[in-house]
PARO-818675 format. One record per residue: x negated, y negated, z of N, C-alpha, C in turn; residue number from 1; residue in one letter. Coordinates in nm, 3 decimals, always signed. Each point is the difference from the previous one (the first is absolute). Example, Ala and Ser with C-alpha at 12.3 -4.5 7.8 and 13.67 -1.06 7.14 Angstrom:
// PARO-818675
SITE    n.xx    n.yy    n.zz   ca.xx   ca.yy   ca.zz    c.xx    c.yy    c.zz bado nuza
SITE  -1.319  +0.569  +0.780  +0.089  -0.119  +0.000  -0.090  -0.120  +0.000    1    A
SITE  +0.035  -0.105  -0.072  -0.082  -0.119  +0.006  +0.077  -0.109  +0.073    2    S
END
This chain:
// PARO-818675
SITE    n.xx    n.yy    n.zz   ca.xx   ca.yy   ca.zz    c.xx    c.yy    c.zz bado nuza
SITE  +0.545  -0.489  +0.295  +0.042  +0.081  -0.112  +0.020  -0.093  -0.119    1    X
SITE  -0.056  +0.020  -0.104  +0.015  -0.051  -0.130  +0.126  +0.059  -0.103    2    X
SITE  +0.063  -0.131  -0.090  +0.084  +0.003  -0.070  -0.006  +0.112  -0.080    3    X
SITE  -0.100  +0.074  -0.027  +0.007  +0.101  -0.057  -0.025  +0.149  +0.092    4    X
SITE  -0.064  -0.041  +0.126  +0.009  +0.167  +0.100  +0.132  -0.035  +0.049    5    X
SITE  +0.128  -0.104  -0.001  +0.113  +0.000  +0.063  +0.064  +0.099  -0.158    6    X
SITE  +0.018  -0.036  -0.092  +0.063  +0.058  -0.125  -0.035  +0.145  -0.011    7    X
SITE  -0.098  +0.026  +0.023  -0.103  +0.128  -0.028  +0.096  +0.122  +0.119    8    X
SITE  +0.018  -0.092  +0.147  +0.041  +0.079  +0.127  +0.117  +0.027  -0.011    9    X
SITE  +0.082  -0.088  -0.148  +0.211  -0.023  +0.024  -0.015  +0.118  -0.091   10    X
SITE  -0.066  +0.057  -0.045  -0.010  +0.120  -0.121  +0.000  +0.089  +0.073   11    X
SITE  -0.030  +0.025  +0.083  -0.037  +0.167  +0.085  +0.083  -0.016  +0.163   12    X
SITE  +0.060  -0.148  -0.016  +0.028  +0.012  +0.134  +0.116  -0.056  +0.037   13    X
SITE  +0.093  +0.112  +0.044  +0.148  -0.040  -0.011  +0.051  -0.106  +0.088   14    X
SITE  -0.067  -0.025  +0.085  +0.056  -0.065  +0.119  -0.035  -0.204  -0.048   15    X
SITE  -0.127  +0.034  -0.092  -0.046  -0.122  -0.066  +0.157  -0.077  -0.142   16    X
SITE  +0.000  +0.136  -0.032  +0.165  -0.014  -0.104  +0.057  -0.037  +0.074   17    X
SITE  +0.065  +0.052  +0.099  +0.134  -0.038  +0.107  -0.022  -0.195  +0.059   18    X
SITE  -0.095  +0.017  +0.020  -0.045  -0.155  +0.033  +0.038  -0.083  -0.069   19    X
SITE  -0.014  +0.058  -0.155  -0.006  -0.102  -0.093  +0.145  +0.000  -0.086   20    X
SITE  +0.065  +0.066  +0.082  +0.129  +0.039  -0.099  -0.024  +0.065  -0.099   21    X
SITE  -0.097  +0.123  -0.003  -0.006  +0.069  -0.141  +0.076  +0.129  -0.019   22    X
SITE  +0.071  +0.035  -0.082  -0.015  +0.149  -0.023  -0.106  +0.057  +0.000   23    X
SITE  -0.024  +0.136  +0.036  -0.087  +0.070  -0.044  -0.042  +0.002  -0.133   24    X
SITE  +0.091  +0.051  -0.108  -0.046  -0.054  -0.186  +0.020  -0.127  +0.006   25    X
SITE  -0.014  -0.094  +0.051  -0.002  -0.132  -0.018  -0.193  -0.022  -0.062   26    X
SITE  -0.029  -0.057  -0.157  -0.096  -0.025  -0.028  -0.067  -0.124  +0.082   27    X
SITE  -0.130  +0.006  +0.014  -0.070  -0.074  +0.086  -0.026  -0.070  -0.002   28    X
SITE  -0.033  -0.133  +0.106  -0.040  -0.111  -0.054  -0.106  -0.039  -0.018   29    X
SITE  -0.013  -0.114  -0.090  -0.146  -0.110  -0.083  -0.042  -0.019  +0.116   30    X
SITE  -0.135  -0.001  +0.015  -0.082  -0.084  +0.121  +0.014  -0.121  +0.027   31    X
SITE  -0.016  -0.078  -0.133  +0.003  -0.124  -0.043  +0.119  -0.067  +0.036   32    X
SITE  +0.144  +0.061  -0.014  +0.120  -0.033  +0.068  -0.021  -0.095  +0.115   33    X
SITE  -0.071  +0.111  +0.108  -0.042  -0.040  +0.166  -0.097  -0.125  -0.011   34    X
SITE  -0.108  -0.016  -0.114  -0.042  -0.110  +0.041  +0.094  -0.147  -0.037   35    X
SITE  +0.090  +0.051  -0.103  +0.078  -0.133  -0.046  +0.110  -0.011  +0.083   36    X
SITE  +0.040  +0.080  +0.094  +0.081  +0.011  +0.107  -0.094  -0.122  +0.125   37    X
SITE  -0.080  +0.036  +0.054  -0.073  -0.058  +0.032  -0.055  -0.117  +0.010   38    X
SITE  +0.010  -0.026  -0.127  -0.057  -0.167  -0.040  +0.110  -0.039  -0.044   39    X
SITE  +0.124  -0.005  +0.033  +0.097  -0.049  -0.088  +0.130  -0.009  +0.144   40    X
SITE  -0.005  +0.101  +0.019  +0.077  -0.021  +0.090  -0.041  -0.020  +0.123   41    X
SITE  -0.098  +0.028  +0.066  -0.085  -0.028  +0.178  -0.091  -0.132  -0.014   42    X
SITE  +0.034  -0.102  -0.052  -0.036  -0.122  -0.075  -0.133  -0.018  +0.155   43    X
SITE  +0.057  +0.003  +0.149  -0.017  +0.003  +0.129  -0.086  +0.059  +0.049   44    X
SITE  -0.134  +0.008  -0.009  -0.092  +0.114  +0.086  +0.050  +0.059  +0.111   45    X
SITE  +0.053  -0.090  +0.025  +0.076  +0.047  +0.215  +0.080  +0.098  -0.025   46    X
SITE  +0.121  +0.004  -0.123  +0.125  +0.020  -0.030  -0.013  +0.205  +0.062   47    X
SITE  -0.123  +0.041  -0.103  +0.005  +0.157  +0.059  -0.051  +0.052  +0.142   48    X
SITE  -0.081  -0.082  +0.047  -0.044  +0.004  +0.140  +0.161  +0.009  +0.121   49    X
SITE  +0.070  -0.126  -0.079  +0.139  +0.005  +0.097  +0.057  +0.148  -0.091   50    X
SITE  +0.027  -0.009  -0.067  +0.087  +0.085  -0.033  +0.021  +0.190  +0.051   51    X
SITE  -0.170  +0.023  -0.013  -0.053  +0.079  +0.070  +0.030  -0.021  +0.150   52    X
SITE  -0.026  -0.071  +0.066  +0.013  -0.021  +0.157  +0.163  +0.027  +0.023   53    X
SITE  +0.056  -0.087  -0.089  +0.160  +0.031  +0.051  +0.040  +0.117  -0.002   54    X
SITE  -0.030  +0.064  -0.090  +0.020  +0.165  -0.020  -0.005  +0.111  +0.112   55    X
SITE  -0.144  -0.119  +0.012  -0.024  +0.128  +0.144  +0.076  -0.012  +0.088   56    X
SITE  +0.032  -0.162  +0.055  +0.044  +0.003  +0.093  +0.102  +0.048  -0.057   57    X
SITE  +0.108  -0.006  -0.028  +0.130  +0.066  -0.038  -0.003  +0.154  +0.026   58    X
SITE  -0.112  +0.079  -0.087  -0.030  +0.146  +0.049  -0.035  +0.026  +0.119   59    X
SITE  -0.050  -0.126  +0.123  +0.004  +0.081  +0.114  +0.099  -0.009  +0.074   60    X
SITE  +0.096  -0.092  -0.026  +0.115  -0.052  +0.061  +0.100  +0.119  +0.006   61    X
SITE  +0.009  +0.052  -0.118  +0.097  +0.064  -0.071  -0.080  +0.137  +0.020   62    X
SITE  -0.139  +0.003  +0.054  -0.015  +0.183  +0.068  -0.087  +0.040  -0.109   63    X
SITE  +0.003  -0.035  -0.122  -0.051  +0.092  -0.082  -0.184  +0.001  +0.048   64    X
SITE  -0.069  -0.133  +0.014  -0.101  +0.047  +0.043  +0.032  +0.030  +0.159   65    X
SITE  -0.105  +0.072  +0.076  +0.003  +0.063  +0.140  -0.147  -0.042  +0.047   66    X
SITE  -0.080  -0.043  -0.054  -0.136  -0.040  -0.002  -0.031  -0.165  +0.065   67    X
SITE  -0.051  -0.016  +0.085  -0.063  -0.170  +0.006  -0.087  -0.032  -0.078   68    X
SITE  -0.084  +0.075  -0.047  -0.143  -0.029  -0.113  +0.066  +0.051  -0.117   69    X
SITE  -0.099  -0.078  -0.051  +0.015  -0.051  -0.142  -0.102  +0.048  -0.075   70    X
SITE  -0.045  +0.083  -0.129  -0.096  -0.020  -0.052  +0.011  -0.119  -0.155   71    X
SITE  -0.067  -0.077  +0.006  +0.002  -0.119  -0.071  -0.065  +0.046  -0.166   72    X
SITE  -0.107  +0.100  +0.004  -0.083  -0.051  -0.096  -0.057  +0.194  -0.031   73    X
SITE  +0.024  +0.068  -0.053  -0.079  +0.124  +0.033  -0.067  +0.049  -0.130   74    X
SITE  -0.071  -0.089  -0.070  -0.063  +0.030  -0.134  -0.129  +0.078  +0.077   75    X
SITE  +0.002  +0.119  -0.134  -0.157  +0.094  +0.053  -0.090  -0.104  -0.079   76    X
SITE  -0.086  -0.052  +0.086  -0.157  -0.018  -0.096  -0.075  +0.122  +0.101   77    X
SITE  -0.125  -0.094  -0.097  -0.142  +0.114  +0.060  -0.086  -0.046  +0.127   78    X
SITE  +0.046  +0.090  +0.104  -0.124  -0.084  +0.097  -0.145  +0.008  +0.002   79    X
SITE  -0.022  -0.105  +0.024  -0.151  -0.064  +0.001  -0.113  +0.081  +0.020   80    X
SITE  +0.028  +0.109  +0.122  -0.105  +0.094  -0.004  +0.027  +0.135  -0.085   81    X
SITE  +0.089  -0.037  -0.039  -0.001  +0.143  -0.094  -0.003  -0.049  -0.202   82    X
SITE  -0.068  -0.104  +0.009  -0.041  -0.046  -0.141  -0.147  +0.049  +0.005   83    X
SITE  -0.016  +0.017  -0.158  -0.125  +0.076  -0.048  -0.102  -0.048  -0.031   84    X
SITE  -0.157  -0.035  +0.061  -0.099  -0.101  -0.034  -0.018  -0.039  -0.117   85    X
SITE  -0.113  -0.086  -0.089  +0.022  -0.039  -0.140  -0.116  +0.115  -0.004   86    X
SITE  -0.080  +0.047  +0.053  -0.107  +0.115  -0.009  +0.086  +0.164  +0.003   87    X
SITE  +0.103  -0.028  +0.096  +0.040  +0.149  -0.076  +0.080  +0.047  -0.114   88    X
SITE  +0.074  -0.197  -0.043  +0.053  +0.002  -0.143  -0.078  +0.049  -0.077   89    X
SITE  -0.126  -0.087  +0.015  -0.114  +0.047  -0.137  -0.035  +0.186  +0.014   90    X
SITE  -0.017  +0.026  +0.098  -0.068  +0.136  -0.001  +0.163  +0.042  -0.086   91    X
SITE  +0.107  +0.018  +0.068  +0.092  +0.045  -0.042  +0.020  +0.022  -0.174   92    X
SITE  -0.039  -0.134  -0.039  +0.020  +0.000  -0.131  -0.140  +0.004  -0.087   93    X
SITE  -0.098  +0.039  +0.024  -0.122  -0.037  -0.036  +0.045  +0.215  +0.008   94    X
SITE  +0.022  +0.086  +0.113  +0.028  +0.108  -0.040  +0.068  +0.060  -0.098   95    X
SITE  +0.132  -0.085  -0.023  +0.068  +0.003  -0.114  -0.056  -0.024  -0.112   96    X
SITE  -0.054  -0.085  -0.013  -0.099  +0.002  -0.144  -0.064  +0.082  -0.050   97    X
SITE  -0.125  +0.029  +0.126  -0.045  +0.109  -0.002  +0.045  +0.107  -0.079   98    X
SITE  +0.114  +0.105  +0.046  +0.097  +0.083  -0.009  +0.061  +0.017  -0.170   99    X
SITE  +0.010  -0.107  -0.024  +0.056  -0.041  -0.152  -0.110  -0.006  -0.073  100    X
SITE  -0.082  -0.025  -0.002  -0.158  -0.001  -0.074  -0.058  +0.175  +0.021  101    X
SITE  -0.002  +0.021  +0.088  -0.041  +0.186  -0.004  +0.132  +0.051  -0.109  102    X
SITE  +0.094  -0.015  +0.023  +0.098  +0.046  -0.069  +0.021  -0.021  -0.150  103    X
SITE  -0.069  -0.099  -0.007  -0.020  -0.006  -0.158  -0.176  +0.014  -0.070  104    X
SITE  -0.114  +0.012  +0.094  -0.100  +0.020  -0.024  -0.071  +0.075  +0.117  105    X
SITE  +0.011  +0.143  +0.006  -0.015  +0.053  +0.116  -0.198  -0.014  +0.054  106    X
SITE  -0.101  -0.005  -0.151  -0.112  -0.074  +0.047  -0.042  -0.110  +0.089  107    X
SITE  +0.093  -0.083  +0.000  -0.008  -0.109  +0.096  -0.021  +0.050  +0.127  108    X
SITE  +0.062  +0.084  +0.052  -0.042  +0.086  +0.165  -0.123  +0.014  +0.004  109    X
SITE  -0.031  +0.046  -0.076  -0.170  +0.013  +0.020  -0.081  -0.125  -0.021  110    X
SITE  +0.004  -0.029  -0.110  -0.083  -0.140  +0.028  +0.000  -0.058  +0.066  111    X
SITE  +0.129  -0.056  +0.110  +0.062  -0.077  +0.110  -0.114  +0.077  +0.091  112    X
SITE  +0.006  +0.127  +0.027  -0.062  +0.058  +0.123  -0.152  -0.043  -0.006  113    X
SITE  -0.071  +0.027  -0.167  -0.124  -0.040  +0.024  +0.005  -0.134  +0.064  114    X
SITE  +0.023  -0.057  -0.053  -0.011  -0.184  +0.035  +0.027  -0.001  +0.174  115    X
SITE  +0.054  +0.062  +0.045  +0.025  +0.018  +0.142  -0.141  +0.043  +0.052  116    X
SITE  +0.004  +0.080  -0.062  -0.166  +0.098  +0.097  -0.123  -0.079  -0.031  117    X
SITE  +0.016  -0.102  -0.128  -0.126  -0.109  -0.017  +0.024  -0.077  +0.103  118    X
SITE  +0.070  -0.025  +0.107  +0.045  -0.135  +0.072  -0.081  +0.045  +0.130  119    X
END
């Protein structure tokens, strides 16, 4: 999650306020804050790795988690087989063109078609 989808989520999401000590009308914070938070104070690459770990352990000690697994990392990307060839980009957008050109010169349909039936 990025400094700005964490800010974006404390806006709509109360439990993200409560975390952070916010009121609800509490105005929101700079993105930029978090990165100078960051570089200023976690001087330590290790420093959030522990800090994170202790947490947990503390939350399972103390019950709040009930879970042995962990999910570490759960960003959506796009999987691999469900990305779109560079051939059906082009058709994709080569239709779009298309589409916008009839729409402003509806002759073009036809001429397009002859040139087709010469082929």
């Amino acid at each position: 999650m990025s400094d700005g989808d964490l800010v974006e989520r404390a806006q709509v999401d109360m439990s993200f306020k409560y975390f952070l000590a916010m009121a609800p009308e509490d105005d929101d914070i700079d993105p930029s804050l978090l990165a100078y938070f960051r570089r200023k104070r976690l001087k330590d690459p290790n420093l959030l790795d522990f800090l994170i770990g202790k947490t947990v352990e503390f939350a399972l000690e103390k019950g709040v988690i009930q879970s042995k697994s962990l999910i570490l990392d759960a960003t959506h990307t796009k999987a691999r087989y469900n990305q779109t060839s560079p051939q059906e980009v082009l058709r994709s957008r080569s239709k779009n063109v298309r589409k916008m050109i009839y729409s402003i010169d509806e002759s073009m349909k036809k001429k397009r078609a002859q040139i087709i039936e010469i082929r």
